[in-house]
N, C-alpha and C positions, 0 to 999 in steps of 0.2 A: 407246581406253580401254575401251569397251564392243564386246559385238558380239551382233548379232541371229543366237539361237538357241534349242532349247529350253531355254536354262540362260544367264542373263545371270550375266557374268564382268566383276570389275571389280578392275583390278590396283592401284590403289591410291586411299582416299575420304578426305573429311571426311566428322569424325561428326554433326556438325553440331547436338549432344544427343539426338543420337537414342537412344543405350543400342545395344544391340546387332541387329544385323539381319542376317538373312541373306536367298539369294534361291534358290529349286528350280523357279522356272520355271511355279510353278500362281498367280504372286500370292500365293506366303507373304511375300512382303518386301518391302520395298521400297530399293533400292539408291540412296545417297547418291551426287552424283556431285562430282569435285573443282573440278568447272569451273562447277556452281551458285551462283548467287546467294544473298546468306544474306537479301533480303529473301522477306518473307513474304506471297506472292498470295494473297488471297480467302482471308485472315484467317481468320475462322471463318464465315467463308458456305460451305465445305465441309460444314459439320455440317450444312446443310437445299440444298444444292443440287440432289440428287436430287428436292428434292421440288417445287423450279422449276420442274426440266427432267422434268419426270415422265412430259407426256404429249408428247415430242420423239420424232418420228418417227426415232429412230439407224437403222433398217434401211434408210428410205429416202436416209439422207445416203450410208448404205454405198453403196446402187446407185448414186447419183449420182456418187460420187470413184471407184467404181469403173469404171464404163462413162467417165466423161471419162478415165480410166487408157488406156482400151481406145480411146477415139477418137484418141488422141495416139500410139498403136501402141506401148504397155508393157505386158509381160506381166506379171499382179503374181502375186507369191507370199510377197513379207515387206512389210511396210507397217511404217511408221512414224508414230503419233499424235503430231504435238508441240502441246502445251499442253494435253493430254489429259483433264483434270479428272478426274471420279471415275472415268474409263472406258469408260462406256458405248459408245461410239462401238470402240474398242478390242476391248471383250468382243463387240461385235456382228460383228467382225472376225476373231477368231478363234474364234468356231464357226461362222464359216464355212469355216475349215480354212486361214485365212492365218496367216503366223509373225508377228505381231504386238508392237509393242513401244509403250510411249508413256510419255513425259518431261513432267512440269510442274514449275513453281515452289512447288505448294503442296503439302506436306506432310500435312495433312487430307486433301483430295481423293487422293492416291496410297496413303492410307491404305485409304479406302473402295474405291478401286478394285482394291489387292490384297483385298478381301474380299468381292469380287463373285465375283472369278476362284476361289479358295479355295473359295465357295459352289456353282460350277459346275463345278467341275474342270476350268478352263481355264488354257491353257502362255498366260501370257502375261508379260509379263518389265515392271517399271516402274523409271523413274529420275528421281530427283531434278533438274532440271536447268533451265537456262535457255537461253530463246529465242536470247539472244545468243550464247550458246556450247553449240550443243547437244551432247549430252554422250555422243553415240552414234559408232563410227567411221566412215569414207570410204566410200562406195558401199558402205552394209548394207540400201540396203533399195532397193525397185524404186519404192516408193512413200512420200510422204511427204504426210501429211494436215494443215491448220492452220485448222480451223473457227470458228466461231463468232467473228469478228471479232477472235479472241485477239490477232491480230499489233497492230490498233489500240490496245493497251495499251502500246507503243512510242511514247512523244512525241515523239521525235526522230528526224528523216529516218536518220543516221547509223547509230541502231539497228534501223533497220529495214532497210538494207541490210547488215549485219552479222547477221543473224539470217537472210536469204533463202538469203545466201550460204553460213551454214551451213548449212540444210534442203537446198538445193543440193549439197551437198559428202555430202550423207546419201544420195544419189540415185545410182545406177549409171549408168553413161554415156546408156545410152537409157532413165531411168527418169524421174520426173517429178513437180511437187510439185505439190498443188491444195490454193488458200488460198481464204479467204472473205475478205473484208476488211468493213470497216465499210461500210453501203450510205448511200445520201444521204436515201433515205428513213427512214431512223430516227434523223437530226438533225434532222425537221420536224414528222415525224408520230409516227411510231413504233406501237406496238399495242399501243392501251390494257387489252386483256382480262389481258395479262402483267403488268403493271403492279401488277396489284392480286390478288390470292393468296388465299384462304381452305381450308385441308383440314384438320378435325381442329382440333386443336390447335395449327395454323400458321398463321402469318398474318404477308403480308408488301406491303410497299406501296413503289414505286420512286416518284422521280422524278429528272427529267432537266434540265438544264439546259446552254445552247449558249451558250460564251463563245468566239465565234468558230471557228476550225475544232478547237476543245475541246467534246468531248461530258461534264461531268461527272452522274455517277450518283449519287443518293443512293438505299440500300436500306436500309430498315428492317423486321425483321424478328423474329419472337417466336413460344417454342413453350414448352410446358410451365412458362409465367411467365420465361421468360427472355428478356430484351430485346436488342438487341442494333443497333448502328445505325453503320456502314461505307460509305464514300465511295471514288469508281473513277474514274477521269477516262481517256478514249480521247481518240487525235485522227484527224480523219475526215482523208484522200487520196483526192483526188478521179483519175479514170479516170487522167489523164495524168500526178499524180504517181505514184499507183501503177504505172503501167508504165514510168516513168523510173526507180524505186529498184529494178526487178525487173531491169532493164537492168544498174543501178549492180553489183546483185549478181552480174552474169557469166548471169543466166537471162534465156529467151525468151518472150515470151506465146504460148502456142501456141493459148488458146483463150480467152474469155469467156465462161460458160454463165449463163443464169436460171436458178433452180433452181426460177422457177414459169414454165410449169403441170405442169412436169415432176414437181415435188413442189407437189400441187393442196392444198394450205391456206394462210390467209388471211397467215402469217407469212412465208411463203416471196418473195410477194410484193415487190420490187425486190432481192432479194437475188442474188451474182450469185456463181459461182465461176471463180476465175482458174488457169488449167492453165498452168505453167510448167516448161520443158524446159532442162538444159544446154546 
């Protein structure tokens, strides 16, 4: 349906209410895709997640997905972000001169992030889409990125091998995905300095609660007198189911990486990336 280039091309969408959209490859658009989900991820927590993730080292997750790219023996040159959020991750990727592309569910955020790219005059191509049916074609990219615990928003074993297998399917034969998945440490502990938010005129205050291998989130949050208060629920897989559903999906673990003290700050801390190969 799609294909990673400087101009994503899409032969036939839902509008999904969007009005009209087109796409020229700098993040003027954002392309609806037919095989998206019409539910609606991270509501209007698009409208301040930049200012979350403010101070999120994206340069340093680039080195890390990159070099694990490089230790699995993939040369990359088109990468793929799925569950991409407002893009940073994305735009950090292509000024470094890779063809970049990246897919979520939420509509806000692919908003903000064609207007990053638009801001910098970067090719970078976005799509409406979901996890479970990514919405990109068969071997377009050398690399495929799934950060931030994004895949643990799949409650269901089922869809979570249904979603690898597509990211898999996104991969060129010697190319290879690297996910993060939910770590164990932040169903016990977690890091309270995120937690709790104040900038400006923002202010935002999580909490967490574990009903068994259910992590649910409550965030609440306010900016300019506007309130607003949105519920998230993940479920944690622990090492061995996570490498049985990567299995389930037709991919091999090729690697397990900490991403501390490789990336030396306090959050990094048990978080792990998993390198998987066709």
């Amino acid at each position: 349906m799609c294909r990673i280039s400087a101009r994503l091309v899409v032969t036939s969408h839902n509008r999904l209410d969007w009005g009209s959209h087109t796409t020229t490859g700098r993040g003027d658009g954002v392309v609806p895709s037919a095989t998206g989900s019409s539910a609606s991820g991270y509501r209007r927590y698009a409208e301040v997640y930049d200012l979350v993730w403010k101070a999120a080292p994206y340069d340093r997750f680039a080195d890390l997905c990159l070099d694990a790219a490089t230790r699995a023996g993939v040369g990359v040159r088109r990468v793929v972000d799925a569950a991409c959020g407002t893009g940073s991750l994305a735009v950090e990727l292509a000024r470094r001169g890779y063809r970049t592309t990246g897919f979520d569910l939420s509509r806000g955020m692919l908003e903000r992030a064609a207007a990053k790219c638009r801001a910098m005059g970067l090719h970078v191509g976005f799509v409406l889409g979901d996890l479970r049916a990514a919405p990109l074609t068969e071997s377009c990219a050398d690399l495929v990125v799934l950060l931030n615990a994004s895949l643990n928003y799949l409650l269901e074993p089922a869809e979570v091998v249904a979603a690898l297998g597509h990211l898999g399917r996104l991969v060129r034969p010697h190319g290879a995905v690297v996910l993060e998945p939910l770590a164990a440490r932040f169903l016990h502990q977690g890091y309270e300095p995120a937690r709790h938010l104040a900038q400006g005129a923002f202010r935002l205050d999580a909490s967490y609660e574990l009903m068994g291998d259910l992590l649910v989130e409550r965030v609440a949050w306010s900016i300019d007198g506007h309130e607003v208060v949105e519920s998230y629920c993940q479920r944690y897989y622990d090492d061995e189911q996570m490498e049985a559903l990567v299995g389930a999906a037709g991919l091999v673990v090729a690697e397990r990486r900490p991403m501390y003290p490789a990336l030396r700050v306090e959050p990094a801390r048990g978080r792990t990336l998993w390198v998987a190969v066709p």
